[in-house]
C-alpha positions in Angstrom: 10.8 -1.2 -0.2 9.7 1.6 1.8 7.6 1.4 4.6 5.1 3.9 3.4 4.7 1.2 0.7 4.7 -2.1 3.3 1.7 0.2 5.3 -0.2 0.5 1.7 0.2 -2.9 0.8 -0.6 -4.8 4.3 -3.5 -2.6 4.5 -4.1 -4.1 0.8 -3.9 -7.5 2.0 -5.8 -7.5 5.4 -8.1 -8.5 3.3 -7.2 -8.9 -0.4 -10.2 -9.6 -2.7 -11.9 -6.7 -1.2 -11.9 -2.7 -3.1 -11.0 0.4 -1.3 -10.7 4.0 -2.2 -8.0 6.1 -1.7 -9.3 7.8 1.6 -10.2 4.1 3.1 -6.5 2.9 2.2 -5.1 6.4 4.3 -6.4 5.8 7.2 -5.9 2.2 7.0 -2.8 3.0 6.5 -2.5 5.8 8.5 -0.7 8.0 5.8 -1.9 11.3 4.0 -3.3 10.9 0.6 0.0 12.5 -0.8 1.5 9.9 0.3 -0.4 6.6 -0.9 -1.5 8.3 -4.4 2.1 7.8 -5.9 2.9 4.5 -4.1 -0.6 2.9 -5.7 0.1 4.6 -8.9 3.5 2.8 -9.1 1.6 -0.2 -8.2 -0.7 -0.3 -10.8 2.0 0.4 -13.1 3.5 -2.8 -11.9 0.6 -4.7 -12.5 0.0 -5.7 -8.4 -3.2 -3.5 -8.3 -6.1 -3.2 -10.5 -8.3 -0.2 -10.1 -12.0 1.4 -11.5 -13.5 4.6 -10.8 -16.7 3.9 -9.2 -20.1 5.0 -11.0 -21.6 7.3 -9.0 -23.1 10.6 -10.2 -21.2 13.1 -8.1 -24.0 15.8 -7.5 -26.4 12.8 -6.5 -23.7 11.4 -4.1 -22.5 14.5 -3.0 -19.2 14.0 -2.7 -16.5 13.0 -5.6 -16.5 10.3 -7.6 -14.5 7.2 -5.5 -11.4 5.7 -7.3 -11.4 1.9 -6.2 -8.3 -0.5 -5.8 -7.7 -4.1 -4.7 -4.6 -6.5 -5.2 -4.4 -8.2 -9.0 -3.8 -11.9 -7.8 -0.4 -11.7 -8.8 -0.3 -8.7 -7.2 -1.1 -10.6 -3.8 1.3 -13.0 -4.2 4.1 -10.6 -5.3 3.1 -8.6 -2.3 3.4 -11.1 0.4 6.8 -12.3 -1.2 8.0 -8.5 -1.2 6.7 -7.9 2.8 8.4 -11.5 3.8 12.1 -10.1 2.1 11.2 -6.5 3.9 10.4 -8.1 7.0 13.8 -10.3 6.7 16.0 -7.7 6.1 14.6 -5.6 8.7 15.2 -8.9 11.2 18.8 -9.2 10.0 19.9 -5.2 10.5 17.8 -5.5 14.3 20.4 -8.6 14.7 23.0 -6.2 14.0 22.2 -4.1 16.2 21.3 -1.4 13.2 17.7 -0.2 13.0 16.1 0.0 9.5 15.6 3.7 7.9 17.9 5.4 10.1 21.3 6.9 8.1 24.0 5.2 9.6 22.0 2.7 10.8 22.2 4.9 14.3 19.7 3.9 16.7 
């Protein structure tokens, strides 16, 4: 899992029954919104987020129409599972003396 995709998804879960829009999740996150769009777009696929558009008359609102998103509850479970191997893996390379994401494992 990448950790563009751990950022996205512990943002998610800080506090899980709760919606935000793509711009909330960024800075959240602290990622660009060409970054998150794909990753909760291949979470949705997956069936770990559910999202609506909101309904919102643009030209009242003036601004564009808000896509929400929060965790399916499998999605939260699946989630934590997924951060928990991450956050293992990451534990066992730093034991190693190898640093996760960097080729070679050079540090």
């Amino acid at each position: 899992m990448t950790l563009p995709t751990q950022l996205v998804l512990r943002a998610l879960l800080a506090e899980p029954a709760r919606e935000m829009y793509g711009l909330e999740i960024c800075a959240v996150a602290e990622l660009p919104s060409g970054t998150i769009h794909p990753i909760l777009a291949r979470l949705e696929g997956i069936g770990w987020l559910e999202s609506r558009w909101e309904d919102v008359d643009p030209h009242e609102a003036g601004r564009p129409r808000r896509r929400f998103y929060r965790l399916s509850r499998d999605g939260a479970a699946s989630a934590l599972t997924a951060l928990a191997r991450a956050e293992a893996a990451a534990a066992k390379l730093a034991g190693r003396g190898l640093r996760p994401g960097l080729a070679g494992g050079a540090g």
